[in-house]
Backbone bond lengths (Angstrom), bond angles and torsions (degrees), N, CA, C in turn:
res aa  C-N    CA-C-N  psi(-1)  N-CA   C-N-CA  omega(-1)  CA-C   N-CA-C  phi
1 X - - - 1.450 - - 1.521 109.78 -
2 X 1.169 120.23 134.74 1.401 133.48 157.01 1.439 136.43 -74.02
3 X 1.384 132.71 114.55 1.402 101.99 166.59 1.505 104.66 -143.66
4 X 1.640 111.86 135.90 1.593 118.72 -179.71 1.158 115.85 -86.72
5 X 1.316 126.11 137.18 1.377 138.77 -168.93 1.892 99.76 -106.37
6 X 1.301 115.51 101.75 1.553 106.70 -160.62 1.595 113.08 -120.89
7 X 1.063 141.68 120.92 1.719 104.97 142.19 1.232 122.67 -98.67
8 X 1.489 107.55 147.25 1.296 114.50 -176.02 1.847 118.08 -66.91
9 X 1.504 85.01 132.11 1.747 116.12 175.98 1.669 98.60 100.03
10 X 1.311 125.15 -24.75 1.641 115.48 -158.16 1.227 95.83 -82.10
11 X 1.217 123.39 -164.95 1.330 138.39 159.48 1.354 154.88 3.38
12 X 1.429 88.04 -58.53 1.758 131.69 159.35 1.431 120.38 -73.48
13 X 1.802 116.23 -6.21 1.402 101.88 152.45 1.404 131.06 -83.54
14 X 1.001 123.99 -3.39 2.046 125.41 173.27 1.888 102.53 -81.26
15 X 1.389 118.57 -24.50 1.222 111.74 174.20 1.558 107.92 -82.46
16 X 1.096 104.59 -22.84 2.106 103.55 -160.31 1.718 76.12 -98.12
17 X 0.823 142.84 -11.78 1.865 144.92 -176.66 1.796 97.91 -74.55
18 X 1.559 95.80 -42.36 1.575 98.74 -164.69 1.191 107.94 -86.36
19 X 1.434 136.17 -18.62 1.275 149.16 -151.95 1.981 92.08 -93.66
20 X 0.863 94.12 -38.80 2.120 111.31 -179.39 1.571 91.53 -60.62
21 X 1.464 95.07 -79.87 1.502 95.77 -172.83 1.395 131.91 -51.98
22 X 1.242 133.61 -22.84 1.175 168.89 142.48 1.828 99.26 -20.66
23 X 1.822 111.52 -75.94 1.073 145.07 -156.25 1.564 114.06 41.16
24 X 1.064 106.43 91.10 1.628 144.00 -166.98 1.274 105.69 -123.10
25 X 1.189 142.38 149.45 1.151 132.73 126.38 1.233 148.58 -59.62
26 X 0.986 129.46 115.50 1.819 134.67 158.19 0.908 156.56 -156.93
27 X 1.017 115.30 161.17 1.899 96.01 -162.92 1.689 109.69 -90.95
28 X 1.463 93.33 154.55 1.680 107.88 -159.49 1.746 106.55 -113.49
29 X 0.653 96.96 117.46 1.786 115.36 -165.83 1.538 91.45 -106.14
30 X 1.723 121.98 102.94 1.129 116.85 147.17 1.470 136.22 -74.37
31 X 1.291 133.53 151.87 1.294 142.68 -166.32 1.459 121.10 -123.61
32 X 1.526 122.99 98.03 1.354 124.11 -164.29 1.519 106.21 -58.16
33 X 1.535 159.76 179.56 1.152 145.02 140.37 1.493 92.33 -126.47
34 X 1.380 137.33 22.13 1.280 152.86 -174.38 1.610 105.73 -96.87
35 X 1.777 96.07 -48.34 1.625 96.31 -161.77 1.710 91.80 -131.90
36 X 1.373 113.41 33.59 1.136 135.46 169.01 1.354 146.12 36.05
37 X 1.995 94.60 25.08 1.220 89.69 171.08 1.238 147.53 -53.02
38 X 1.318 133.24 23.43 1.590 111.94 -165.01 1.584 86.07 -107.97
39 X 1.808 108.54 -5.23 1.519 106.49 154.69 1.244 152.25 -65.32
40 X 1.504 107.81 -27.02 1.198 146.46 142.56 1.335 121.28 2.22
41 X 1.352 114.48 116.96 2.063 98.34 170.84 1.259 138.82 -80.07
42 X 1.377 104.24 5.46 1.115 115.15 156.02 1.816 132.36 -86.73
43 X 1.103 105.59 -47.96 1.557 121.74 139.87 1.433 124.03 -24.83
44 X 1.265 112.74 -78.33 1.914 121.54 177.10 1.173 93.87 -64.40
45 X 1.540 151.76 -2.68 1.618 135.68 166.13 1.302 89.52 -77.23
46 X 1.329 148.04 -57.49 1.745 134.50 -164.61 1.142 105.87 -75.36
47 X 1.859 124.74 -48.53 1.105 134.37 166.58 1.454 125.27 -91.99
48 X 1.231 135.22 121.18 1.717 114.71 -175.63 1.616 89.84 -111.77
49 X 1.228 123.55 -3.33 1.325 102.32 155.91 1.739 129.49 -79.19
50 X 1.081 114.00 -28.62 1.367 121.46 160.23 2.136 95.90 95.73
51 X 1.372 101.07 53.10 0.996 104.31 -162.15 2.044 105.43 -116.75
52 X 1.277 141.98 -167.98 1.087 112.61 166.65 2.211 72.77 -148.70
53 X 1.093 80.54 151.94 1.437 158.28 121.94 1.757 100.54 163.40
54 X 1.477 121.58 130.65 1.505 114.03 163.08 1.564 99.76 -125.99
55 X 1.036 119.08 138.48 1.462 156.43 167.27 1.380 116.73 -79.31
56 X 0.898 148.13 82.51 1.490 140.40 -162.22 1.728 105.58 -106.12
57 X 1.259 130.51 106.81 1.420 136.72 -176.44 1.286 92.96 -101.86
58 X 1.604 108.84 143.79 1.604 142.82 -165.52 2.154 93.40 -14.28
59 X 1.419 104.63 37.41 1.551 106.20 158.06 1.452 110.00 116.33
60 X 1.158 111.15 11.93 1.760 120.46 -171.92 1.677 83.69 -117.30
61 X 1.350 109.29 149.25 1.529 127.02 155.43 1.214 115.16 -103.11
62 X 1.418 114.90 152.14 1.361 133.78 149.92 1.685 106.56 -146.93
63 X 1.706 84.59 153.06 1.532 125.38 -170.30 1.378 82.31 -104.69
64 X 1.938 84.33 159.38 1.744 122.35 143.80 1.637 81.86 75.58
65 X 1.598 89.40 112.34 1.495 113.36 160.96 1.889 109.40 -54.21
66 X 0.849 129.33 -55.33 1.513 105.26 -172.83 1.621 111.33 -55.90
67 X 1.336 107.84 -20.97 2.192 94.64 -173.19 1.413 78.35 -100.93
68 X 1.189 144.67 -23.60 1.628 104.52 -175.41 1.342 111.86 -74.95
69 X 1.536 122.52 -26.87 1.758 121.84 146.50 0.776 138.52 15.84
70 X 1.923 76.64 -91.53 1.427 112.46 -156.71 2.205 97.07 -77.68
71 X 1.360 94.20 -39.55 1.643 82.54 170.81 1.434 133.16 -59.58
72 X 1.388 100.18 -50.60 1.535 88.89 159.88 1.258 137.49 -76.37
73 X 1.122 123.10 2.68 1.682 131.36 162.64 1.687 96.58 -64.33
74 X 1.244 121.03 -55.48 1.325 130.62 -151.40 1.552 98.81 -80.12
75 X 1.580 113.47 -35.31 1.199 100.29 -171.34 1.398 124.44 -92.00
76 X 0.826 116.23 -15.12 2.024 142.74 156.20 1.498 98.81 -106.03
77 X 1.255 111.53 89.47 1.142 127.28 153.61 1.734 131.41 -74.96
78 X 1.298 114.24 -13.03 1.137 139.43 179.95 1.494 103.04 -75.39
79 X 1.079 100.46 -51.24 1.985 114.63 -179.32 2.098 96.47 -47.66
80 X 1.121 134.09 -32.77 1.316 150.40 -165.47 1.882 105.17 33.78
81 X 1.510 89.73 64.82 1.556 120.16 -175.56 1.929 102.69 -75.61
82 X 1.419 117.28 -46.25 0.605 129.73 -170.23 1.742 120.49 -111.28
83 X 1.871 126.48 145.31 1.401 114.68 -164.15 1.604 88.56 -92.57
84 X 1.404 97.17 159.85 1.501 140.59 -178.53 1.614 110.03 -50.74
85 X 1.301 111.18 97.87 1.779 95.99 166.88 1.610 100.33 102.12
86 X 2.157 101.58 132.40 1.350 101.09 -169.45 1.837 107.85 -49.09
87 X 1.037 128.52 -42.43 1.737 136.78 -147.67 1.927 82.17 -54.40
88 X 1.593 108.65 -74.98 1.127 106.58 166.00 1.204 155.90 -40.54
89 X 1.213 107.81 -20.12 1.562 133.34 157.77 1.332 116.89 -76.26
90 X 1.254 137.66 -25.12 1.595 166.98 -179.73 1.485 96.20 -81.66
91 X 1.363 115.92 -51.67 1.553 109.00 -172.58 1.752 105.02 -92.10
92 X 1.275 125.43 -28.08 1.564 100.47 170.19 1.492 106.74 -70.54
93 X 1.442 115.40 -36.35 1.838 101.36 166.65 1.843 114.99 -43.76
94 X 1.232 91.13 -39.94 1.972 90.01 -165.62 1.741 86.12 -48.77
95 X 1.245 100.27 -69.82 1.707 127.95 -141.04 1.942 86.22 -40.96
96 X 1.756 111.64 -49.52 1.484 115.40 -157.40 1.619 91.98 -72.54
97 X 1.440 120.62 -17.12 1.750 99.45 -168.34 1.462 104.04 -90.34
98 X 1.431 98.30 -17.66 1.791 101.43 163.59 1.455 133.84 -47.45
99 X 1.840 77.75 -37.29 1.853 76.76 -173.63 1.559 119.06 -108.55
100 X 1.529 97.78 3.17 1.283 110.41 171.79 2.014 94.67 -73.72
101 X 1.086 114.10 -55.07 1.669 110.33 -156.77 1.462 111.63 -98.94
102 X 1.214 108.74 -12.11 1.988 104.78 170.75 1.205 90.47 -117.77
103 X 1.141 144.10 -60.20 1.711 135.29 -150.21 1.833 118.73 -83.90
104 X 1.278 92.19 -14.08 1.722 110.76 -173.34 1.740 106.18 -92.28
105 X 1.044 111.62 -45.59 1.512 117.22 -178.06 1.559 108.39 -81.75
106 X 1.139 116.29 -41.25 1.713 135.42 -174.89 1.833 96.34 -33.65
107 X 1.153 127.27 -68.07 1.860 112.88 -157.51 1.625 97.57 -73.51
108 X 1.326 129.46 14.28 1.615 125.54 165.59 0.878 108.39 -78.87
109 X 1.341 126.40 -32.61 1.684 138.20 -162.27 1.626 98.57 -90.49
110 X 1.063 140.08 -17.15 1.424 133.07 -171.79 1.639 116.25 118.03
111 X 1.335 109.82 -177.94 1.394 104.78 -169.09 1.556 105.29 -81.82
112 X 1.585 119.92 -40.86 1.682 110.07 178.50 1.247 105.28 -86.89
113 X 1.252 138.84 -6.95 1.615 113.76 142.72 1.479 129.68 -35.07
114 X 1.273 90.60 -60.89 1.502 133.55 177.22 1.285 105.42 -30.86
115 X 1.364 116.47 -71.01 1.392 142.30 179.38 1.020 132.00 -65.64
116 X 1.267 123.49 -22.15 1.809 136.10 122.57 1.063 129.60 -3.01
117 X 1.607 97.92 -82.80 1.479 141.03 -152.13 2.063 87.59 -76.67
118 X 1.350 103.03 -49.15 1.229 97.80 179.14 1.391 140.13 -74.05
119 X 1.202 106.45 -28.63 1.472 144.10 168.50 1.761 103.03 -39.74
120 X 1.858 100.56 -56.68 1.385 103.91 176.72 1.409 104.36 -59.22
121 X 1.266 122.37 -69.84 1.344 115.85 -170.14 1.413 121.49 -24.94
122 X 1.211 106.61 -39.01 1.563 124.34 -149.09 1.446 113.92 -97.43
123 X 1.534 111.71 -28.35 1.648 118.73 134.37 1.302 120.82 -52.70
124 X 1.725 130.24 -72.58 1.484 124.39 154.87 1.449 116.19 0.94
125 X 1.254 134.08 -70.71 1.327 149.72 -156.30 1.528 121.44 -71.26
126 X 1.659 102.50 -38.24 1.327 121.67 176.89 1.795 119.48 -32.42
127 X 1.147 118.19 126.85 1.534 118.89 -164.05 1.538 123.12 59.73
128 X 1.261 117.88 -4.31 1.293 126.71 167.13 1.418 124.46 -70.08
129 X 0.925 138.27 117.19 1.798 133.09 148.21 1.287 134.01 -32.26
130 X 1.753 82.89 -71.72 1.625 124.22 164.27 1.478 116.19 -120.17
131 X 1.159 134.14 171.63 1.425 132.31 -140.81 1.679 81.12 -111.36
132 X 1.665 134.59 -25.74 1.249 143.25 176.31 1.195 112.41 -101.61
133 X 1.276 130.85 28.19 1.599 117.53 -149.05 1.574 136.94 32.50
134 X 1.463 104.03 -17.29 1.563 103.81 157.94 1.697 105.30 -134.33
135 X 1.067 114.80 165.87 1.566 130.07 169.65 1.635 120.59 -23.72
136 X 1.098 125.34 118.44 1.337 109.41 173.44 1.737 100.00 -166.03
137 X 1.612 127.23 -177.61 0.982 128.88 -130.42 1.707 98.08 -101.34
138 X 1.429 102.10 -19.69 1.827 101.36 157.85 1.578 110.38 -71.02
139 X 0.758 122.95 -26.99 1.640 119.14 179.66 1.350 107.99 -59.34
140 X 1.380 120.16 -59.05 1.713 148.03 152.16 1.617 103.89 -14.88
141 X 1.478 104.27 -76.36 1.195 118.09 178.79 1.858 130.67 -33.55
142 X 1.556 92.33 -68.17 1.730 121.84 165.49 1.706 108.24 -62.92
143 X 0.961 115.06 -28.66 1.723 118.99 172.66 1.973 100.52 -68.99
144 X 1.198 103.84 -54.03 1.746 96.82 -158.43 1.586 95.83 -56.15
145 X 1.816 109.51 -49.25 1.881 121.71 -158.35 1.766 89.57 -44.44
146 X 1.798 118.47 -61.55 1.510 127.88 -144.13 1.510 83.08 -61.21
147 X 1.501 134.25 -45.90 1.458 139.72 -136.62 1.572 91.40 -60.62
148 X 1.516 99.41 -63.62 1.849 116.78 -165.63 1.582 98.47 -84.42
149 X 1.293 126.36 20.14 1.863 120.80 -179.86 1.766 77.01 -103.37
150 X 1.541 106.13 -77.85 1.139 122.05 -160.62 1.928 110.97 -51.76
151 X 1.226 96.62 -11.11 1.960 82.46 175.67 1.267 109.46 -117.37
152 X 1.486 118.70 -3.11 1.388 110.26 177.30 1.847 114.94 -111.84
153 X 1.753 108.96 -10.78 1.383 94.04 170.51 1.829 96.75 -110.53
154 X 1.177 104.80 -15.84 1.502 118.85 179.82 1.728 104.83 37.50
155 X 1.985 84.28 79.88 2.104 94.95 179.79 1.537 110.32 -85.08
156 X 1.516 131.54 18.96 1.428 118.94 131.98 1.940 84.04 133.70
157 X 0.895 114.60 146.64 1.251 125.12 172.62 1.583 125.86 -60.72
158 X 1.042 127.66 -0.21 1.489 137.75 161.22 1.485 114.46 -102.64
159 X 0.847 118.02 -19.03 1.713 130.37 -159.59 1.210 109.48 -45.23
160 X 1.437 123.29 -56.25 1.636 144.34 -152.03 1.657 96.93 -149.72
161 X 1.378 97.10 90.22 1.620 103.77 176.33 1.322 129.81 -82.58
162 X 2.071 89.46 -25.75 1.577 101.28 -179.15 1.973 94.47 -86.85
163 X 0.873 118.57 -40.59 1.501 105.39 167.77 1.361 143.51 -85.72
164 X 1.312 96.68 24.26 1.632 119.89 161.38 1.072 110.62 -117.36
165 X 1.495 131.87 -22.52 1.242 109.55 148.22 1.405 129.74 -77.39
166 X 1.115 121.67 -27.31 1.403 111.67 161.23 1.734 127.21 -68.10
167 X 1.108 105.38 1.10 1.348 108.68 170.79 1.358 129.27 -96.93
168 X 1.748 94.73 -33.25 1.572 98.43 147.10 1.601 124.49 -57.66
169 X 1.093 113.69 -81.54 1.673 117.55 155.35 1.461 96.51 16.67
170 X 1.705 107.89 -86.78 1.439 92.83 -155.60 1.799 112.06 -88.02
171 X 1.338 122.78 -14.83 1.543 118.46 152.84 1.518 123.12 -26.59
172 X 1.383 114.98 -24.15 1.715 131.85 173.74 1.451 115.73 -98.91
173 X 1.318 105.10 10.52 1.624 95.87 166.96 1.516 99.98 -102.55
174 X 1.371 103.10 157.26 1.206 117.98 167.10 1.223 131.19 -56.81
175 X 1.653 130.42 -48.59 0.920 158.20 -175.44 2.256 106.73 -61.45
176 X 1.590 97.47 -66.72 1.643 89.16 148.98 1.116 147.75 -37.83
177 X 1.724 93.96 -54.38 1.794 91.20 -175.65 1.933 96.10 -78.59
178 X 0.882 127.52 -21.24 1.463 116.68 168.91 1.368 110.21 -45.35
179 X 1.572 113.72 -82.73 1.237 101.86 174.95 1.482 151.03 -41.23
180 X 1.575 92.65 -25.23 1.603 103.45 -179.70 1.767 107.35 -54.52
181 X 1.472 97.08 -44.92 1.420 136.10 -168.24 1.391 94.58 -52.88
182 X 1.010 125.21 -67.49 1.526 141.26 -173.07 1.617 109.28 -54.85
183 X 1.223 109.01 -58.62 1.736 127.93 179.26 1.962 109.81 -54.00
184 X 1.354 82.01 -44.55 1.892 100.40 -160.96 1.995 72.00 -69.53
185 X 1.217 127.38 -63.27 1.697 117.35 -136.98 1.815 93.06 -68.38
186 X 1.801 124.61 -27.34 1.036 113.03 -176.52 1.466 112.96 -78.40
187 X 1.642 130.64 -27.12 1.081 138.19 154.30 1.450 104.30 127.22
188 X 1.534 109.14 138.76 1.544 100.98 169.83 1.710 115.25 -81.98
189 X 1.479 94.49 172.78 1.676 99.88 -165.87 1.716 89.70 -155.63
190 X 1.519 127.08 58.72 1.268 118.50 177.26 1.478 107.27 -109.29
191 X 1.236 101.30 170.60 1.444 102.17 163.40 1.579 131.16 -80.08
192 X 1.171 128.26 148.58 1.429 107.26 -179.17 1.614 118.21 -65.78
Protein backbone atom coordinates (compact mmCIF):
# COMPACT_ATOMS: atom_id res chain seq x y z
CA UNK A 1 0.00 0.00 0.00
CA UNK A 2 0.94 3.50 -0.69
CA UNK A 3 0.23 6.57 1.02
CA UNK A 4 1.42 10.38 0.20
CA UNK A 5 1.88 12.68 2.86
CA UNK A 6 1.29 16.12 0.79
CA UNK A 7 0.49 19.76 1.03
CA UNK A 8 -1.18 21.15 -1.53
CA UNK A 9 0.82 23.26 -4.29
CA UNK A 10 4.40 22.61 -2.43
CA UNK A 11 6.56 20.06 -3.25
CA UNK A 12 4.50 17.06 -2.90
CA UNK A 13 2.63 17.96 -6.02
CA UNK A 14 5.10 16.26 -8.82
CA UNK A 15 4.84 13.06 -6.58
CA UNK A 16 0.84 13.11 -6.09
CA UNK A 17 1.13 14.23 -10.21
CA UNK A 18 2.94 10.85 -10.64
CA UNK A 19 0.79 8.78 -8.48
CA UNK A 20 -2.41 10.00 -11.13
CA UNK A 21 -0.42 9.20 -13.92
CA UNK A 22 0.79 6.11 -12.64
CA UNK A 23 -3.04 5.16 -11.66
CA UNK A 24 -2.28 3.16 -8.59
CA UNK A 25 -3.91 3.39 -5.72
CA UNK A 26 -3.36 5.41 -2.59
CA UNK A 27 -4.25 7.00 -0.04
CA UNK A 28 -3.60 10.78 0.18
CA UNK A 29 -2.81 12.18 3.51
CA UNK A 30 -3.11 15.94 3.49
CA UNK A 31 -0.74 18.11 5.53
CA UNK A 32 -1.85 21.46 7.09
CA UNK A 33 1.44 23.84 7.19
CA UNK A 34 -1.18 26.33 8.80
CA UNK A 35 -1.75 24.23 11.94
CA UNK A 36 1.53 22.57 11.44
CA UNK A 37 1.38 19.28 11.13
CA UNK A 38 4.37 18.14 9.41
CA UNK A 39 5.36 19.19 13.12
CA UNK A 40 3.49 16.78 14.57
CA UNK A 41 4.81 13.56 16.38
CA UNK A 42 3.37 11.59 14.51
CA UNK A 43 4.57 13.08 11.27
CA UNK A 44 8.47 13.54 12.37
CA UNK A 45 8.16 9.55 13.21
CA UNK A 46 8.00 8.93 9.13
CA UNK A 47 9.59 12.24 8.65
CA UNK A 48 12.03 13.64 11.42
CA UNK A 49 12.71 16.31 9.21
CA UNK A 50 9.26 17.64 9.28
CA UNK A 51 9.33 18.08 5.66
CA UNK A 52 6.46 17.08 3.06
CA UNK A 53 6.30 15.07 0.52
CA UNK A 54 6.41 11.42 2.46
CA UNK A 55 5.67 8.35 0.57
CA UNK A 56 5.04 5.66 2.91
CA UNK A 57 5.49 1.97 1.14
CA UNK A 58 3.64 -1.10 2.78
CA UNK A 59 5.09 0.99 6.19
CA UNK A 60 8.62 2.24 5.30
CA UNK A 61 8.98 6.05 4.39
CA UNK A 62 10.75 7.89 1.98
CA UNK A 63 11.62 11.55 1.48
CA UNK A 64 12.72 14.01 -1.27
CA UNK A 65 10.63 14.33 -4.28
CA UNK A 66 13.29 13.32 -6.79
CA UNK A 67 13.66 9.42 -5.19
CA UNK A 68 10.06 9.21 -4.64
CA UNK A 69 10.11 9.76 -8.66
CA UNK A 70 12.59 8.12 -9.39
CA UNK A 71 10.89 5.05 -7.40
CA UNK A 72 7.91 5.19 -8.84
CA UNK A 73 9.10 5.57 -12.34
CA UNK A 74 11.08 2.39 -11.65
CA UNK A 75 8.48 0.72 -9.91
CA UNK A 76 5.56 1.06 -12.47
CA UNK A 77 7.40 0.75 -15.26
CA UNK A 78 4.41 0.41 -17.40
CA UNK A 79 3.50 4.13 -16.52
CA UNK A 80 6.95 4.75 -18.99
CA UNK A 81 7.62 7.69 -16.44
CA UNK A 82 11.03 7.21 -16.84
CA UNK A 83 13.75 7.06 -20.27
CA UNK A 84 15.19 3.76 -21.34
CA UNK A 85 18.73 2.74 -20.19
CA UNK A 86 21.13 3.57 -17.13
CA UNK A 87 22.91 6.80 -19.29
CA UNK A 88 19.25 7.95 -19.47
CA UNK A 89 18.26 7.25 -16.21
CA UNK A 90 21.51 9.23 -15.00
CA UNK A 91 20.28 12.18 -17.00
CA UNK A 92 16.59 12.46 -15.71
CA UNK A 93 18.49 12.18 -12.23
CA UNK A 94 20.89 15.10 -13.49
CA UNK A 95 17.92 17.18 -14.91
CA UNK A 96 15.73 16.39 -11.21
CA UNK A 97 18.97 17.35 -9.03
CA UNK A 98 18.95 20.49 -11.07
CA UNK A 99 15.85 21.47 -10.06
CA UNK A 100 15.98 20.32 -6.75
CA UNK A 101 19.30 22.73 -6.04
CA UNK A 102 19.18 25.75 -8.60
CA UNK A 103 15.52 25.88 -9.65
CA UNK A 104 13.89 24.92 -6.17
CA UNK A 105 15.66 27.42 -3.93
CA UNK A 106 15.92 30.21 -6.79
CA UNK A 107 12.24 32.35 -6.06
CA UNK A 108 13.69 32.75 -2.18
CA UNK A 109 16.38 34.76 -3.51
CA UNK A 110 14.12 37.26 -5.43
CA UNK A 111 12.75 37.71 -8.79
CA UNK A 112 16.34 38.22 -10.81
CA UNK A 113 17.70 35.45 -8.98
CA UNK A 114 14.82 33.80 -9.97
CA UNK A 115 15.23 34.70 -13.47
CA UNK A 116 18.59 33.34 -13.79
CA UNK A 117 18.01 30.21 -12.38
CA UNK A 118 15.12 30.10 -14.82
CA UNK A 119 16.46 31.51 -17.78
CA UNK A 120 18.79 28.30 -17.65
CA UNK A 121 16.04 26.07 -17.56
CA UNK A 122 14.38 27.77 -20.21
CA UNK A 123 17.38 27.55 -22.60
CA UNK A 124 17.56 23.67 -21.51
CA UNK A 125 14.05 23.28 -22.93
CA UNK A 126 14.48 25.06 -26.20
CA UNK A 127 13.20 22.70 -29.15
CA UNK A 128 12.07 20.31 -26.64
CA UNK A 129 8.45 19.07 -26.04
CA UNK A 130 9.58 16.96 -23.34
CA UNK A 131 12.88 17.27 -21.64
CA UNK A 132 13.24 13.18 -22.95
CA UNK A 133 11.44 13.48 -26.04
CA UNK A 134 8.62 11.67 -24.41
CA UNK A 135 6.92 12.18 -20.94
CA UNK A 136 8.70 11.31 -17.94
CA UNK A 137 9.07 12.21 -14.24
CA UNK A 138 11.63 15.26 -14.82
CA UNK A 139 9.07 16.83 -16.92
CA UNK A 140 6.67 16.30 -13.70
CA UNK A 141 9.31 17.62 -11.68
CA UNK A 142 10.25 21.08 -13.80
CA UNK A 143 6.35 21.48 -14.31
CA UNK A 144 5.47 21.72 -10.37
CA UNK A 145 9.06 24.36 -9.65
CA UNK A 146 7.72 26.78 -13.10
CA UNK A 147 3.88 26.22 -11.70
CA UNK A 148 4.67 27.82 -8.00
CA UNK A 149 7.83 30.22 -9.64
CA UNK A 150 5.49 31.47 -12.26
CA UNK A 151 2.32 32.25 -9.89
CA UNK A 152 3.96 33.45 -7.01
CA UNK A 153 6.72 35.91 -8.45
CA UNK A 154 4.71 36.00 -11.77
CA UNK A 155 8.08 37.28 -14.13
CA UNK A 156 5.60 38.32 -16.96
CA UNK A 157 4.11 36.26 -19.63
CA UNK A 158 6.85 36.25 -22.29
CA UNK A 159 9.66 35.53 -20.00
CA UNK A 160 10.12 31.66 -20.38
CA UNK A 161 8.51 30.62 -23.63
CA UNK A 162 10.15 27.28 -23.66
CA UNK A 163 8.67 26.82 -20.12
CA UNK A 164 5.36 27.97 -20.75
CA UNK A 165 5.03 25.89 -23.21
CA UNK A 166 5.85 23.07 -21.46
CA UNK A 167 3.64 23.94 -18.81
CA UNK A 168 0.89 24.11 -20.95
CA UNK A 169 1.80 20.70 -22.41
CA UNK A 170 1.32 19.24 -19.21
CA UNK A 171 -1.89 21.49 -17.92
CA UNK A 172 -3.61 18.96 -20.70
CA UNK A 173 -2.94 15.91 -19.05
CA UNK A 174 -5.35 14.41 -17.18
CA UNK A 175 -3.49 13.23 -14.42
CA UNK A 176 -2.40 17.18 -13.58
CA UNK A 177 -5.43 18.76 -13.93
CA UNK A 178 -6.69 15.99 -11.46
CA UNK A 179 -4.42 16.84 -9.04
CA UNK A 180 -4.54 20.47 -9.33
CA UNK A 181 -8.27 19.72 -8.79
CA UNK A 182 -7.69 17.73 -5.78
CA UNK A 183 -4.91 20.19 -4.17
CA UNK A 184 -6.93 23.49 -5.23
CA UNK A 185 -10.45 21.76 -3.43
CA UNK A 186 -8.18 20.94 -0.17
CA UNK A 187 -6.72 24.49 -0.35
CA UNK A 188 -3.39 26.03 -0.65
CA UNK A 189 -1.43 27.10 2.47
CA UNK A 190 2.00 28.49 0.91
CA UNK A 191 3.96 31.16 1.54
CA UNK A 192 4.06 34.05 -0.69
Amino acid sequence: MLTLYFAPGASSMAPHIALHEIGVPFDARPISFHRQEQQSPAYLALNPEGKVPTLVIDGRPLTEVAAILFYLARRFPKAKLLPDGPEAEAQALSWMSFAASTLHPARRHGLDHAKAAYGLADARMAGRGWIFGSYSIADIHLFRLFWRFNNSLQPGANAFPNLAAHQERLLNRPAVQRTLEKEAAIGYELPA
